[in-house]
C-alpha positions as CSV (number, residue, x, y, z in Angstrom):
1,X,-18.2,11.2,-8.9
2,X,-18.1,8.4,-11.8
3,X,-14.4,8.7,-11.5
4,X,-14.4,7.5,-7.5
5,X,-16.4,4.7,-9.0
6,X,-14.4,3.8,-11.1
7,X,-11.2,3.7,-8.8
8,X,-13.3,1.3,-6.5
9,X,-14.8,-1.0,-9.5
10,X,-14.5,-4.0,-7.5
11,X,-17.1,-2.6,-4.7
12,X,-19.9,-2.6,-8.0
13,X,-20.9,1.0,-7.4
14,X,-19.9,1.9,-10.7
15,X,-22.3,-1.4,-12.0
16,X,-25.2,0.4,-10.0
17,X,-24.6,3.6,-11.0
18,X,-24.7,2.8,-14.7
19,X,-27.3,0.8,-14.3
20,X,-29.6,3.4,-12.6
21,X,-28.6,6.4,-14.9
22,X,-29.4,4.4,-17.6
23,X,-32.9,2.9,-16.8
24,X,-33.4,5.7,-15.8
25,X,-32.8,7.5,-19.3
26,X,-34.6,4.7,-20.9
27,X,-37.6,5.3,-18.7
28,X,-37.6,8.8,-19.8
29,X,-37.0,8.5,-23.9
30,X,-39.0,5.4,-23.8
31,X,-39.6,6.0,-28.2
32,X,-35.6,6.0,-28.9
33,X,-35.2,2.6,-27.6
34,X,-38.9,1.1,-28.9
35,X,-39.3,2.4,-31.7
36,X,-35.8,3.7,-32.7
37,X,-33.5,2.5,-35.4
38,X,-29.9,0.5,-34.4
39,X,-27.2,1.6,-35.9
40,X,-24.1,-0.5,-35.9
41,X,-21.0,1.9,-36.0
42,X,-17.9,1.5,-38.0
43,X,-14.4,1.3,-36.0
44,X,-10.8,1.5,-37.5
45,X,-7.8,1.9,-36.5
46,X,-5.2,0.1,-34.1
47,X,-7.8,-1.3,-31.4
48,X,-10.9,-0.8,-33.6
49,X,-12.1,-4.9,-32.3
50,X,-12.2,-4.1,-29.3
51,X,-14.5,-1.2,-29.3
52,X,-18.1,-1.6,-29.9
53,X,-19.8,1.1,-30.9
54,X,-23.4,2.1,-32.1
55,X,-26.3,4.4,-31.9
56,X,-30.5,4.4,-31.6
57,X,-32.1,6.7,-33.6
58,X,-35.8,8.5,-33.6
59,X,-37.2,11.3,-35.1
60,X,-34.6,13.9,-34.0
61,X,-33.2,12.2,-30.5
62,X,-30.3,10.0,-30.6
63,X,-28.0,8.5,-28.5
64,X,-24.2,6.8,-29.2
65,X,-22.9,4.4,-27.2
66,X,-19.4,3.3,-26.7
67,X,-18.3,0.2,-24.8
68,X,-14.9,-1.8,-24.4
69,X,-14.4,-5.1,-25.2
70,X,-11.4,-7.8,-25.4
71,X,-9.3,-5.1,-23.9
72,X,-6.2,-6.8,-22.6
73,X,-4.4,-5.5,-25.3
74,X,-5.4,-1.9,-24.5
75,X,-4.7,-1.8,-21.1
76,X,-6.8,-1.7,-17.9
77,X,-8.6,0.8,-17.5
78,X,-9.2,0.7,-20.5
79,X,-9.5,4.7,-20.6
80,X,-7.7,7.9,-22.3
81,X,-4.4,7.7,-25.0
82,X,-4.3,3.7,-24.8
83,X,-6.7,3.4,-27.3
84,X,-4.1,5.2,-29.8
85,X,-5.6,5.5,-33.2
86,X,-8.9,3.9,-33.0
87,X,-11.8,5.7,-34.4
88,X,-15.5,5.5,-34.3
89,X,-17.6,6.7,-37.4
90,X,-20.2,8.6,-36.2
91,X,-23.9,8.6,-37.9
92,X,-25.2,11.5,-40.0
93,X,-27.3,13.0,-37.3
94,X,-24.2,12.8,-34.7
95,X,-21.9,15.0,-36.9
96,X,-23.3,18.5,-36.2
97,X,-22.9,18.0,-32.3
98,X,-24.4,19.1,-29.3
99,X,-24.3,16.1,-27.2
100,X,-23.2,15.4,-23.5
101,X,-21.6,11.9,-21.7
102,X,-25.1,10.9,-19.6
103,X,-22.7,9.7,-16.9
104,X,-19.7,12.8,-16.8
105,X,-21.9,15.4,-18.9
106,X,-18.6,16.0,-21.3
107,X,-19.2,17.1,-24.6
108,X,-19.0,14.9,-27.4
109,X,-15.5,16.2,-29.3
110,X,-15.5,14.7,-33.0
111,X,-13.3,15.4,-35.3
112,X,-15.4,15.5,-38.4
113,X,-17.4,12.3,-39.3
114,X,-15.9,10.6,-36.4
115,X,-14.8,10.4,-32.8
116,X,-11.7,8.4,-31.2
117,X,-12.2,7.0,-27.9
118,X,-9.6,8.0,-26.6
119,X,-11.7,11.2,-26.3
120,X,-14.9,9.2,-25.8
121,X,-13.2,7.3,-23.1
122,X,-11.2,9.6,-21.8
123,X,-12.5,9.4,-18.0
124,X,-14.4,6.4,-17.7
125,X,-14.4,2.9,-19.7
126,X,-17.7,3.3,-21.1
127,X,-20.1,6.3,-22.4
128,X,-23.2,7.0,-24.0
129,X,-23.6,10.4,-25.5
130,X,-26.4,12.2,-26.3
131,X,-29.1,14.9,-28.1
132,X,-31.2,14.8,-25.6
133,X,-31.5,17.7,-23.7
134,X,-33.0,16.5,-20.4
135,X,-30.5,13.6,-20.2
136,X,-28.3,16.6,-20.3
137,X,-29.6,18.6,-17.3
138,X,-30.9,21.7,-19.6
């Protein structure tokens, strides 16, 4: 699971692992990341620099991702309730739903406009959420 990985970081199995799921993804929804739009996301709160946030765009598909950075003062892992208040605005198309983690196939839990990762990064210290359905496994 991504959360063995994780607890044996120093092996790079979880490096490999992200790096396979996702050029794999990018193989598949070659359009969202050649022709998609980047979208830099808004963060606020406690920890909001050292979160970095944003989304790709086309036509309907869409994916968000979320990535730590500069974290010594959030702890390591950087993962779950030690990101406090920190929040993520989320983009218009995000809003209504309906995504999954490509690496732990959680849904994405917003609460309104947008998301804290302390949800987002609840299990691993890093995700990417999206529309997509096959990413999904549907």
């Amino acid at each position: 699971t991504p959360q063995e990985l994780l607890a044996s970081w120093p092996d790079g199995r979880i490096k490999m692992f992200l790096t396979q799921r996702m050029l794999h993804f990018r193989r598949e929804r070659a359009d969202l990341f050649l022709r998609g739009s980047y979208v830099p996301l808004k963060t606020m709160g406690v920890h909001a620099d050292s979160c970095v946030a944003f989304a790709r765009e086309h036509e309907s598909e869409w994916i968000i991702v979320f990535a730590p950075r500069l974290t010594s003062r959030v702890g390591f892992p950087p993962i779950g309730e030690s990101w406090e208040d920190t929040a993520v605005e989320l983009p218009e198309a995000a809003v209504s739903g309906g995504a999954k983690d490509l690496f732990t196939g959680r849904e994405l839990r917003s609460g309104g406009n947008a998301v804290r990762p302390s949800d987002a990064l609840s299990e691993l210290p890093f995700a990417v959420f999206t529309n997509v359905a096959a990413a999904r496994g549907s």
